[in-house]
Structure formats: C-alpha cells, structure tokens
N, C-alpha and C positions, 0 to 999 in steps of 0.2 A: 707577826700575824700569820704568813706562808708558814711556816713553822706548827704555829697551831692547827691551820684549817688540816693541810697534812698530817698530823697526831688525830685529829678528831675521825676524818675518814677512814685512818687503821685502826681504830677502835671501834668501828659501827662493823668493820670485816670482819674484827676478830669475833664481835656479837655476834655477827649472824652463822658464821659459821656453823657454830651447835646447832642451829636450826634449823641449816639448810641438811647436815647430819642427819638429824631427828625426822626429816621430812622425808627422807632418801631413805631411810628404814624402815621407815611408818608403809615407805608406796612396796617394799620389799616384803615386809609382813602380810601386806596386803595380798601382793601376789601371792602370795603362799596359800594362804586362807581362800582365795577365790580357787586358786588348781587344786588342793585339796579338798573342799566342797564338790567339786565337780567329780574327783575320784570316788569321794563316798558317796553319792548318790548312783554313781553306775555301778560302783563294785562292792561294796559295804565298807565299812570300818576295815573289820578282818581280810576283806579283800585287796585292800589298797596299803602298798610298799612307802616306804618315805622316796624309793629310788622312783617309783612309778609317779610321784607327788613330785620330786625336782624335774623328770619330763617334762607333765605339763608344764610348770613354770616356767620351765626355759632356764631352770638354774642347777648349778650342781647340790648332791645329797649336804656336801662341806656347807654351803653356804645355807640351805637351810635348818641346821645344825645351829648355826652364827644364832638363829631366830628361834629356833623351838627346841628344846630337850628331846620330844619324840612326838609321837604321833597323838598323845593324850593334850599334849600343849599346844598342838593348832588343834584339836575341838578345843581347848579352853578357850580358845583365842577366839574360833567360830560364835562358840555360847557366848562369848562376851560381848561381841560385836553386836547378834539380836540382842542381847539385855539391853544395850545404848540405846539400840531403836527404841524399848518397850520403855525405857525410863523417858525419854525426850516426851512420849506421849502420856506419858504420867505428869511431866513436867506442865503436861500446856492445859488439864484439865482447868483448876485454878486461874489463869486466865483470859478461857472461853466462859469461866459459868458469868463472869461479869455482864454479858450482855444475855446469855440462856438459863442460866441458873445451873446449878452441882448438877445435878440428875440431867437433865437435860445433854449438858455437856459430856459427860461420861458417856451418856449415851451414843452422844454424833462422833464423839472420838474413837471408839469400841470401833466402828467401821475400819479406822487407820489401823490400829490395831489388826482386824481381821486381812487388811494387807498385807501381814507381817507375813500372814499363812496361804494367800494365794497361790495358785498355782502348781503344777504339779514337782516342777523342781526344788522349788522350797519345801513345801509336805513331806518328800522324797526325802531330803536332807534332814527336817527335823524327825520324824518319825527312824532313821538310822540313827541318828544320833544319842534319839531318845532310847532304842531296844539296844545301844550298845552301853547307855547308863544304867541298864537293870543289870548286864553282866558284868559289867568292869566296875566296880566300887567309885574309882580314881575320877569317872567321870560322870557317874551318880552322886554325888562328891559335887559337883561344878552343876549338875544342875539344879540341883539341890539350894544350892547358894545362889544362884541366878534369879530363881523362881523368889526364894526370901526379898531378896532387893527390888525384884518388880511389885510383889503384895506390900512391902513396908512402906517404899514411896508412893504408891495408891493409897494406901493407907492414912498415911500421912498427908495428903492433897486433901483427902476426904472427908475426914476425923472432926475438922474445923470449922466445915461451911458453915455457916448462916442459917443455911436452909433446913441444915437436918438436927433432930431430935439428938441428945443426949443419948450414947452409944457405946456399948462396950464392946474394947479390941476384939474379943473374941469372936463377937456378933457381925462386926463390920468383914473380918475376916472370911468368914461362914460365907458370907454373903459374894463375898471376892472369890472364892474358891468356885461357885456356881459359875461363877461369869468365867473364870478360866479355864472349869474344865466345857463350858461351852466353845471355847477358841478351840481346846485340845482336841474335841469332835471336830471340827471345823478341821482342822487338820487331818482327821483320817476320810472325812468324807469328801477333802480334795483330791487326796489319794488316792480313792478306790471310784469316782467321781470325776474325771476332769474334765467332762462339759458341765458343770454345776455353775447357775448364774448368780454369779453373788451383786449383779444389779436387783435381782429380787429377794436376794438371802439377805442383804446388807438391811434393809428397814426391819424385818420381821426380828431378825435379831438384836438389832436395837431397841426394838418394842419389848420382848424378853429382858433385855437388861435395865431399861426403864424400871418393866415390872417388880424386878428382883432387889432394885437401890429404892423402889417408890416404900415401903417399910419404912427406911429410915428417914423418912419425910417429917420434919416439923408438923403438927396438925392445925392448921389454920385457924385461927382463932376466931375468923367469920362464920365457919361454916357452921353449919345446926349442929353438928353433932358432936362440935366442942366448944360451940360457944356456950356461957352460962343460962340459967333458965333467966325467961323475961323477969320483970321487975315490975 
C-alpha cells in the first residue's frame, strides 16, 4: 500500500509538471506583450527594436525569440489578448438579458466594452497598432480576423433572443458595425481628448446603442399598432 501511495504522488508530479511549464510561459509571453506594448505606445511600431522590447523585459533578444518569431507575433499576440477580453463580454450578454432583456443587456455591457478603449495608454496602443495594419498586410491580416470573431460571437449571442424579430445576418451585422465603429471613435476621441468623462459618455452611449439594436425588436403584440383591429 507505501508502495502505491508513493506511485500515486509521482504521478500527480509528473502531471503537473506540464502545467506548471505552460504557466511559466504563459507569465513569460506575457512579459513580453506588456514591454512591448509599452514600446509601441512611446515609440511606434517602426520605432521599437525586439533588442529595445527584451530591455524592458528584463530578458534577452534569445529568449524572446523562444516566444515570438518577430515583432508581427507579439502584435498578434497583443490583438489577441483584447479579442479574449472583447469575446468574454460577447460571452456574458446571454446571461445578463435573463434578468434585463437582449437590448437592454447589450446595452449595459457596451460600457465594459467601452473599457476596453479607456484611457490614454490604451487608445495610444490601439490606434498604433491599428495605422501599422493599414501598412503592413501581415498585421491587417490579424485584425482583420480579430474584428470577424468579435462581430460572429456577437452575432451569434444575438441572432437567437426571444426578444427580437426574425433577422437577416447581414442586417444584424449593419447594425454591429454602427456600434463598433462608435467604440472606434471612442478611441480616437480618447486620444486626442484625455480629460473626456466617460462617467457621462458611458449612458449617452448606451442610449445610442439601445437606439440602434431597438429595430430589431419583436413588435409587441399589445401595442395599438400591432395589435389586430377590435372585434
């Protein structure tokens, strides 16, 4: 029975192993992505060295080589990182509308969302990011696919409700594209803007996307003006 408890305990080692691996990479990648963030926002894209990027880190050019091909694969790895955030709040519309309803919910989430773009450092980083995807393909390319998987899982949260009228992709889409290039302003007017309160941006603009999702609203089948004539 010593025998086996001892087998069992070298077996949960050799488990966890890979994980404590995966985890010690994952905080390594990470560094990477946070010093290099911080190089593109002061010095641009084209400004910033991978040698100037293992500086901040604290790590050598080698080791972050281990983790990234070149400088196009940490923005991948940057984009990808906001896409998680932008998908987890795709993820939770669904079940917030339980207790506010779709529209509603889309609504009060859009604020989280507009967290994504707070700030001047963040603005700073996506709008780099973004003028270095109009000239480099590779990473027009990455946000290109970024943007797709944020509008499809939106999409796809949305399509279903209860609440709303029968709806074609294309229309729902139309309608998504309003609302994101509202975030996209929202972006350069933090940037050119950085005392802007978005304790009084945050409703007004939910009230716009309200406006903009209230279309695709079921029509009430109480109201006068779709219920049928009396009897």
């Amino acid at each position: 029975m010593a025998t086996l408890r001892r087998n069992t305990r070298a077996a949960k080692t050799v488990d966890a192993a890979p994980n404590v691996e995966w985890s010690r990479a994952d905080a390594r990648r990470n560094q990477v992505l946070e010093a290099a963030a911080e190089c593109f926002r002061k010095d641009g894209f084209r400004g910033t060295s991978i040698q100037r990027i293992s500086t901040v880190a604290g790590m050598s050019p080698g080791h972050i080589y281990h983790y990234f091909d070149n400088k196009e694969a940490i923005v991948d790895g940057i984009v990808r990182r906001y896409t998680d955030e932008r998908l987890a709040i795709a993820d939770r519309i669904e079940p917030a509308s339980e207790s506010v309803g779709v529209l509603q919910a889309a609504a009060d989430l859009f604020t989280d969302a507009m967290q994504l773009r707070l700030g001047h450092e963040r603005a700073s980083l996506a709008l780099e990011v973004l003028a270095e995807g109009i000239r480099n393909p590779a990473i027009g390319a990455v946000l290109q696919q970024a943007d797709a998987s944020a509008v499809t899982r939106v999409c796809h949260r949305l399509k279903d409700a209860p609440e709303l009228r029968p709806m074609t992709e294309a229309e729902l889409k139309a309608r998504l594209s309003v609302i994101h290039t509202l975030l996209d302003g929202l972006t350069v007017r933090t940037a050119v803007d950085p005392t802007l309160d978005m304790a009084t941006i945050a409703p007004v603009m939910a009230e716009v996307v309200r406006f903009v999702l209230q279309g695709l609203a079921a029509p009430d089948p109480e109201s006068p003006t779709t219920a049928g004539p009396p009897v």
